[in-house]
N, C-alpha and C positions, 0 to 999 in steps of 0.2 A: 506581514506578507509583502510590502510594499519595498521593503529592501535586497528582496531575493528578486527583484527585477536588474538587479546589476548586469547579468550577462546579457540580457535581452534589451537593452537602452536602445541600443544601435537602433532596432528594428522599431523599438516602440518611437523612437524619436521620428523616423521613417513615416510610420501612419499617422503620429501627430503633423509633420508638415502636409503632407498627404490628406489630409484630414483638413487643414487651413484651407490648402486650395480648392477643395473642394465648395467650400463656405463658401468662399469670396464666387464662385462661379455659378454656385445659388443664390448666391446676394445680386446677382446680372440679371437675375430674373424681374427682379424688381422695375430694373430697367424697361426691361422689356416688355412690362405690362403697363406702365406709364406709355412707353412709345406704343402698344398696341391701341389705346384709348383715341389716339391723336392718328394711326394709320387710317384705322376701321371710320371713324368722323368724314376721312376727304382721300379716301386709298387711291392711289398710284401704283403702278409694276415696279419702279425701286424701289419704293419706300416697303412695300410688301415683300420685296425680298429678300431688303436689308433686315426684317424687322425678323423673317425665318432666319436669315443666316446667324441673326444676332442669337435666338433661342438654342439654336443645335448647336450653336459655340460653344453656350455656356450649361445644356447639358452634357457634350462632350467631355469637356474637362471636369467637370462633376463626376461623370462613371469613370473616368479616368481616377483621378482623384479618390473617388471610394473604393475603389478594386484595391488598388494601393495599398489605401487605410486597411481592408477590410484580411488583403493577406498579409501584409505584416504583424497585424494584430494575432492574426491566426498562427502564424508560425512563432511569435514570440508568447504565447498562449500556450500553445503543445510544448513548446522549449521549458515552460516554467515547470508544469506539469510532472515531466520526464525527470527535470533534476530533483522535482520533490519527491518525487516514489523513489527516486535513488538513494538520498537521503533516509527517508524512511526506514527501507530495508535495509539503510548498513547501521540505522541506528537501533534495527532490533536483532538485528544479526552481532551487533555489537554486545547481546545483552548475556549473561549467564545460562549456561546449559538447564538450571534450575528455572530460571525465568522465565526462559523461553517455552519449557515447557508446562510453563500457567498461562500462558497470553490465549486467549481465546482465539481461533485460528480461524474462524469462520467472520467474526467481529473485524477482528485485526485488517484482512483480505478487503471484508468493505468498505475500509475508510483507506485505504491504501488503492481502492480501484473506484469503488464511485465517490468517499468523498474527494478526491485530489481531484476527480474532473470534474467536481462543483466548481472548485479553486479557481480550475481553466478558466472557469463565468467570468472571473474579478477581471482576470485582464483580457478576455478577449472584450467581454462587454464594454470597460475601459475605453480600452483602443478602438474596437470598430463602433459605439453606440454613445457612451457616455459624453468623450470628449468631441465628438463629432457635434452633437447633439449641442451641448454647452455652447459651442464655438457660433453656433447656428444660431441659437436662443438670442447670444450675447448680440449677435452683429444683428438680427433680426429686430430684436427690441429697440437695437442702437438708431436702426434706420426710421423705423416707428417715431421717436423720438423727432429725430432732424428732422422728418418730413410736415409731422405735425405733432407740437408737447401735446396740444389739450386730448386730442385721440390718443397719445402713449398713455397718458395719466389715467383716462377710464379704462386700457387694457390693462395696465400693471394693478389697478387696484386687486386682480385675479390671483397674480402671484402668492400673498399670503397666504391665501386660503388653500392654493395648489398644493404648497408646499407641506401647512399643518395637515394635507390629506395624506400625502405621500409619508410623512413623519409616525402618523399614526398608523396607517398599513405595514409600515415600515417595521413598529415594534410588536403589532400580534402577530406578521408574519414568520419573523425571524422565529419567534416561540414555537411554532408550530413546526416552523421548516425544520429546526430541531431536534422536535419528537418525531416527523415523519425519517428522518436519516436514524436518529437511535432504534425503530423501529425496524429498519431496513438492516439494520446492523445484526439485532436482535434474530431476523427471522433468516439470513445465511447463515450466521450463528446454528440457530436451531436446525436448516438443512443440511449440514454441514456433518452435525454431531449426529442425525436421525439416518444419515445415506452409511456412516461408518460402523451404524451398530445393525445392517440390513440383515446379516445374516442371524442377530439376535431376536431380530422381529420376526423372523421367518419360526425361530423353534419356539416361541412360544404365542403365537399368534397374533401379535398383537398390530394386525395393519389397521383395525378400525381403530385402533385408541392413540394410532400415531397421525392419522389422518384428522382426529379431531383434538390433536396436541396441534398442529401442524395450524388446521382452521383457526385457531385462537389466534394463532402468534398471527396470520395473515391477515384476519379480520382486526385484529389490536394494530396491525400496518394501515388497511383501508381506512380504517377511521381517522388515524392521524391524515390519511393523503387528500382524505377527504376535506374537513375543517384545513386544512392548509390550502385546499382548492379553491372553497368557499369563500376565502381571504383575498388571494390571489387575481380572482376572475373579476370580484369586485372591484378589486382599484382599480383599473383601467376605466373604466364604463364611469365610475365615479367622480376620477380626476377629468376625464375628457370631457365630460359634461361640466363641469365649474368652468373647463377653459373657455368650452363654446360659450357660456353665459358672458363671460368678460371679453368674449371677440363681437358677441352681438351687442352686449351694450356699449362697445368702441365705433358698431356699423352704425347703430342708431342716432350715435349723437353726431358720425360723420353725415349719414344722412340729412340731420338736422340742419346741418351749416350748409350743404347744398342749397335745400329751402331757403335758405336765410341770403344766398346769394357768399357765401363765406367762404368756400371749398369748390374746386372743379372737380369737374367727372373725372380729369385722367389723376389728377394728385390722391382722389378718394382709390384710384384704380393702382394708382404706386402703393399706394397705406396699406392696402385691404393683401396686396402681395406679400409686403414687407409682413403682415401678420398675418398671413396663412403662412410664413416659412418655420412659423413658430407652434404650428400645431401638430407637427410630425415628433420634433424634436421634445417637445413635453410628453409624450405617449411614449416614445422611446427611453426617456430618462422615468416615468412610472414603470415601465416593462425592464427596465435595466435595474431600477431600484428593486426590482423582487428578485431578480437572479443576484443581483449583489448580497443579497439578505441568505440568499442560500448559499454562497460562497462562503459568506461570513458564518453561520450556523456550522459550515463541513469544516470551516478552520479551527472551531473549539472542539472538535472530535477528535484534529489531527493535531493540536497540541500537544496534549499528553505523550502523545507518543514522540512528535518532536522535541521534545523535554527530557528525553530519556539518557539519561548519562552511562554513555558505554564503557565496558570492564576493561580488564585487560587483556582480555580475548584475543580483541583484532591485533593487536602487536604483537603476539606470542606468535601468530600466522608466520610471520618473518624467519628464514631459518638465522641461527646464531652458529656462528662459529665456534664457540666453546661449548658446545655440543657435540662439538664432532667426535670428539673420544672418548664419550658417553658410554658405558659398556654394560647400562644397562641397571645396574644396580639403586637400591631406592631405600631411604633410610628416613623413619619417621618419628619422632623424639617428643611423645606425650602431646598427639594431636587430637583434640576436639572440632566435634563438626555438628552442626541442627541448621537443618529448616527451619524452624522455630525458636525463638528466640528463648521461649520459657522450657525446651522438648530439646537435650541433647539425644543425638544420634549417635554419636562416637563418643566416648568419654576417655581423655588420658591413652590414647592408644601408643604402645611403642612397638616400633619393628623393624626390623634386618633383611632386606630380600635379597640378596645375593645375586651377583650377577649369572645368566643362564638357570637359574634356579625356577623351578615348576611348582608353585604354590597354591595349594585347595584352602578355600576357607566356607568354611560350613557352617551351619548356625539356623537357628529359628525365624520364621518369617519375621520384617519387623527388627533384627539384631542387628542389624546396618553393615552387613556384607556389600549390598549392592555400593553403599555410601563411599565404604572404604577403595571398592575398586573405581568408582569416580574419581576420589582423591586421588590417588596413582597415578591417572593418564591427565589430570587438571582438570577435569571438570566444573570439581568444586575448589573450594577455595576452606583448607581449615579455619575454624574461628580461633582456636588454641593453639599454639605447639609450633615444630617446623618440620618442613618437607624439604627433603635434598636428591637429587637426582645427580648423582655421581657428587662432584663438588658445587654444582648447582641449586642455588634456590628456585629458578625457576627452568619449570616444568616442559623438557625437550619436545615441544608438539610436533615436528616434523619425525620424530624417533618413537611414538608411541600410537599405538592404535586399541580399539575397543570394539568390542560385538556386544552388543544391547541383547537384551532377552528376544523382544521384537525383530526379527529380521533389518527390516525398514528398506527393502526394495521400494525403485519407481518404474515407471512406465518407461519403457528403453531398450535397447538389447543387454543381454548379457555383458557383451562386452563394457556396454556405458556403465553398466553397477558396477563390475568391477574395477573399471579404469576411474573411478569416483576416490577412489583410496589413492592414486597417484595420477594427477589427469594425464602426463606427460610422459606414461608407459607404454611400453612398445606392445607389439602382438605376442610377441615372445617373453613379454614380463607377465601377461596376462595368464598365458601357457601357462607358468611355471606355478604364479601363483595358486591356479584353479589345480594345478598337481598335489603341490603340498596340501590342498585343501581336503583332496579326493573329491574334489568336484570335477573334472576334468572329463571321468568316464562318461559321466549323464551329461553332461555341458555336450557335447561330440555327439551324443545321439539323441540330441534337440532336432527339426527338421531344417534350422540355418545356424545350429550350433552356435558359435560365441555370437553371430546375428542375428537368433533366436529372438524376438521383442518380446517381451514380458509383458503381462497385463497389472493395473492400479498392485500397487502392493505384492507383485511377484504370485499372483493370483493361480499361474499356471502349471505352480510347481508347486510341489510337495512339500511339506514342513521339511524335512533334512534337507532337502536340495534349498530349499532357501535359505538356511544356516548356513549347510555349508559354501554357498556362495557368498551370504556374507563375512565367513570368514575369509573366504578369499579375498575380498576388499581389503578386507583389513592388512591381509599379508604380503599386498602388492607394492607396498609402500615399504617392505622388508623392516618393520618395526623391531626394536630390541626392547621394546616392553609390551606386551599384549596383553588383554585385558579383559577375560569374554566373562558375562553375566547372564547365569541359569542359562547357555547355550539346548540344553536338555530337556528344559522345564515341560515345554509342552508337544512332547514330540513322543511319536508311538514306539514301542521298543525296538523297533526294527530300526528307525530313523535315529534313536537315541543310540543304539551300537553303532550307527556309520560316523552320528556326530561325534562319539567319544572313542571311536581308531583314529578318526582325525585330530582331536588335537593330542593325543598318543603320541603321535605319528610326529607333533612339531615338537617333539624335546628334543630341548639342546640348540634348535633355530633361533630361539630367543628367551628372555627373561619372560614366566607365562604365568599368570594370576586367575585362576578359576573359580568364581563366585557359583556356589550349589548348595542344591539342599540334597543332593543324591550322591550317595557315596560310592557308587560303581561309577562314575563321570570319573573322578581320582582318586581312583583305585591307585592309579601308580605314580601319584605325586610323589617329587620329594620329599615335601613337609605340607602336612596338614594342620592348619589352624581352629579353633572352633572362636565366636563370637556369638557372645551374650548378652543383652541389652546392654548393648554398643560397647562392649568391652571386651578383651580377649581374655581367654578360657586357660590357664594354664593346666593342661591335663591328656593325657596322650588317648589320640585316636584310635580306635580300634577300625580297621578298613577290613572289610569282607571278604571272603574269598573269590577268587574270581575264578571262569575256566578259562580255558585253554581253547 
């Protein structure tokens, strides 16, 4: 953690001076309680107002000084923060279309949003508590010291013990603090998955048994928050009390030498300063040592994921040149593909797809249609074989597009889902493409048409209108290879005839690859394939009649 502070030096170096001066203008206090001993004894109007002026001097540059430390800690704290979630997300955005869709999405979001601003703890605490505190301790103790060893030597006998307390809170807290974050992971996780499946819970009843699904994961939260509270609240009250014991056995033995004629009032009045500067600074580095524990705790959560070594994803983003004359065409030379290492999904597949050619592939649930149209647009990556996109091995991403089964609208206008397929499309790309789609008609008689905003998942529109608007995505970006998967699947017969006039409708626009189990969807393919546990069928289709 500690070398992702490179961009932020500047400012942390800022609050560490900042931080110095503020010590040294607490350490003037010391002064000014010796001179108080000696005003108060035989007071004068100067000497009384030297001794104010002296005090507000040096709380002045004290708040001065802190405000400092305390905002540049703060803005180099949020700077760390921001570049880690950046990082994060390009590192799992870096990751396989497969991958991505196994990462728990709810889990992921929490360590990505509440652990990263545990993280913030490390270094604001750092900056505005830690080293302020240290600086304090040091020069505090130091002066203790100079003023009187035999008084330092009964106060630091404290120290050991301070610190075996803080050592030990240190390592049951961190355990706990832990399990209360894996727990908190755990139960967006489970709100997460329980808010998506609402309409599942609605048909078949089940709010009481998701409400006491729900109470478990919560109550298995409260208990960790609790024993990590239990820890927490302790140390303070714990360690501050050891300290008072070795500030009063430093008063008693200072008292002692008064008695004895050994120590003045005012030198006992400088000492007892110089070590009360030292009782703030230790309660601050106990309260800092447990936000550090949790920083540290949220950073082994956000490892793994900073660990993640990204694909070749992000660099295909790049458009390539030698793609420009791409025409479409795709040629696949005895390619194997699994999820699973022991479980092929494709086996030995070869194929020709011609460019502008309209290809149905059919096949039984489980036969790896959907797979093969992954492979096509890159998604996946074959384990066997070779894939060539014109005289290309790699896979033209700015020339190729895909429709998932799922719609996968967001929250946005019409416009934003479709200008998603090309961000940098005019109003009149949008047009055209929501034509070819035949979405255009019902887009228009939206109540703010292409401004229309859509609800969570395109909630407000109908199954075909959400197809066919995301086919429109797809074709705004004027793709020469498209790639729709069971566009059909779940859509009622009415919305299933508008989905399949529409891509009817795109022959000839581009090279088009139809993954179905429904043989009126391509009716009017050029070629029809069938795929058998993960192998192609050689045997001719028989297609339906269709009417008129």
């Amino acid at each position: 953690l500690v070398h992702r502070t490179r961009t932020v030096r500047p400012a942390l170096f800022v609050a560490i001076f900042a931080t110095l001066v503020a010590s040294v203008a607490t350490l003037g206090t010391v002064q000014v309680a010796r001179d108080a001993a000696t005003v108060f004894s035989q007071p004068d109007w100067e000497s009384l107002g030297r001794l104010v002026g002296l005090l507000l001097a040096c709380y002045f540059v004290r708040s001065i000084g802190q405000w400092v430390s305390a905002r540049a800690s703060a803005r180099a704290a949020n700077r760390i923060v921001a570049e880690l979630r950046q990082e994060l997300v390009s590192r799992i955005l870096g990751q396989s279309a497969v991958a991505l869709e196994r990462l728990p999405a709810g889990d992921t979001a929490a360590r990505i949003v509440q652990d990263a601003l545990l993280v913030r703890e490390f270094a604001l605490v750092a900056g505005a508590e830690v080293v302020p505190s240290v600086l304090i301790l040091v020069l505090g103790l130091s002066t203790c010291v100079f003023l009187n060893p035999t008084l330092a030597a009964v106060a630091l006998v404290g120290i050991p013990v301070v610190g075996s307390g803080l050592a030990h809170f240190g390592r049951r807290s961190q355990d706990e603090i832990l399990a209360v974050q894996a727990r908190s992971g755990d139960l967006t996780q489970e709100l997460v998955e329980r808010l998506q499946l609402g309409l599942l819970i609605k048909v078949f009843g089940r709010e009481s048994h998701e409400l006491q699904r729900f109470d478990r994961a919560n109550r298995a939260h409260l208990d960790a928050a609790e024993r990590a509270a239990d820890i927490q609240t302790l140390q303070t009250p714990v360690v501050g009390f050891l300290q008072v014991v070795a500030i009063a056995g430093a008063l008693w033995v200072g008292g002692a030498q008064i008695l004895l004629g050994k120590l003045t009032v005012p030198d006992l009045m400088a000492f007892a300063a110089a070590l009360g500067l030292c009782i703030d600074p230790v309660i601050y580095l106990s309260n800092g040592w447990t936000r550090i524990q949790q920083a540290s705790a949220a950073w082994m959560r956000l490892a793994p994921l900073l660990a993640l070594e990204s694909t070749h994803d992000l660099g295909l983003l790049t458009p390539n040149a030698a793609h420009d004359d791409w025409d479409g065409g795709v040629t696949l030379e005895q390619v194997s593909a699994r999820y699973d290492p022991a479980r092929p999904v494709l086996d030995n597949v070869s194929l020709a797809l011609a460019p502008g050619e309209w290809l149905g592939l059919i096949g039984p649930s489980g036969s790896g249609k959907s797979t093969l149209g992954r492979l096509l647009v890159g998604l996946l990556e074959p384990r066997d074989g070779m894939m060539h996109w014109g005289t290309s091995a790699v896979v033209p991403r700015h020339h190729v597009s895909y429709v998932p089964q799922d719609a996968l609208l967001f929250s946005g206008t019409v416009a934003d889902n479709i200008r998603y397929g090309k961000l940098d499309a005019s109003n009149q790309d949008l047009r055209e493409a929501a034509r070819l789609a035949l979405a255009l008609e019902f887009i228009e008689r939206l109540p703010q048409g292409f401004d229309t905003v859509l609800e969570a998942r395109g909630q407000n529109l109908s199954g075909g209108q959400r197809q066919r608007l995301a086919i429109a995505r797809a074709l705004v970006g004027k793709p020469r290879l498209l790639v729709l998967d069971e566009p059909t699947a779940s859509l009622d017969p009415e919305s299933e005839q508008l989905v399949t006039e529409t891509i009817e409708a795109l022959r000839g626009t581009c090279t088009m690859v139809v993954v179905t189990h429904r043989h009126e969807t391509i009716r009017r393919a050029d070629r029809t394939l069938i795929l058998e546990n993960g192998s192609l069928v050689d045997r001719q289709v028989d297609m339906p009649a269709h009417s008129s």
